[in-house]
C-alpha positions in Angstrom: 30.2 -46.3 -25.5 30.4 -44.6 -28.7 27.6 -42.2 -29.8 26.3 -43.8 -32.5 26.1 -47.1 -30.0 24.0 -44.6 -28.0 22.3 -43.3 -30.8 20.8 -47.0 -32.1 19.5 -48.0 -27.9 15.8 -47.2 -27.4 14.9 -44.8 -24.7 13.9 -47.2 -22.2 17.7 -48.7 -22.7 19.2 -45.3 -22.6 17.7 -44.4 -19.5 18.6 -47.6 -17.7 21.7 -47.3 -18.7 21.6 -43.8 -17.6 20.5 -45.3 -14.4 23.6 -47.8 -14.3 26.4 -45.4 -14.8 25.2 -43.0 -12.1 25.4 -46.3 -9.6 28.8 -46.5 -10.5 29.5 -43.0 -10.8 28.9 -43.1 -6.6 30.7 -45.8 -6.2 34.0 -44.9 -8.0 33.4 -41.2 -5.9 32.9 -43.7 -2.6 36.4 -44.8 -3.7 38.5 -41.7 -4.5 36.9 -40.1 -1.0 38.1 -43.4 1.1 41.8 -43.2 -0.4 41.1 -46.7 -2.4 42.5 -45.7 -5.9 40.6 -47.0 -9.0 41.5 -49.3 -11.4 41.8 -46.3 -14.0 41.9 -42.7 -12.7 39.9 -41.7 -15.6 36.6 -43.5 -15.3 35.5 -40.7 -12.7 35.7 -38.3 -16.0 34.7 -40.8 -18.7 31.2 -42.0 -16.8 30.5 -38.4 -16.0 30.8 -37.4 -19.3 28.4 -40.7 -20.9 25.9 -39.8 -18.5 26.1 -36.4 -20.3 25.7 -37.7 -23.7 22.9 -39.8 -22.9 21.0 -36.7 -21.0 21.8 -35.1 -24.0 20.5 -37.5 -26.5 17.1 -37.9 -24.1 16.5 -34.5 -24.1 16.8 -33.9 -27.8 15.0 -36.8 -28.7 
């Protein structure tokens, strides 16, 4: 998602969100670690770095 998509989501949707990309952040690192390769080697990076823009955007408010 875009940060402005981000930016419009109320906090209760940011954090479930939050919430939903961290599930599938440990499921696309169950993958890599079992040999399995995924659909697009780089989702690991691009979830990891959404759940870092919307810790960022909870923190600052």
């Amino acid at each position: 998602m875009k940060l402005h998509e981000l930016r419009a989501m109320s906090k209760e949707e940011l954090e479930k969100r939050l919430e939903e990309l961290r599930r599938e952040l440990v499921k696309l690192r169950a993958q890599a670690k079992t040999g399995a390769a995924p659909k697009n080697t780089m989702q690991i990076r691009n979830t990891r770095r959404e759940i870092a823009r919307i810790l960022t955007l909870l923190k600052n408010g």
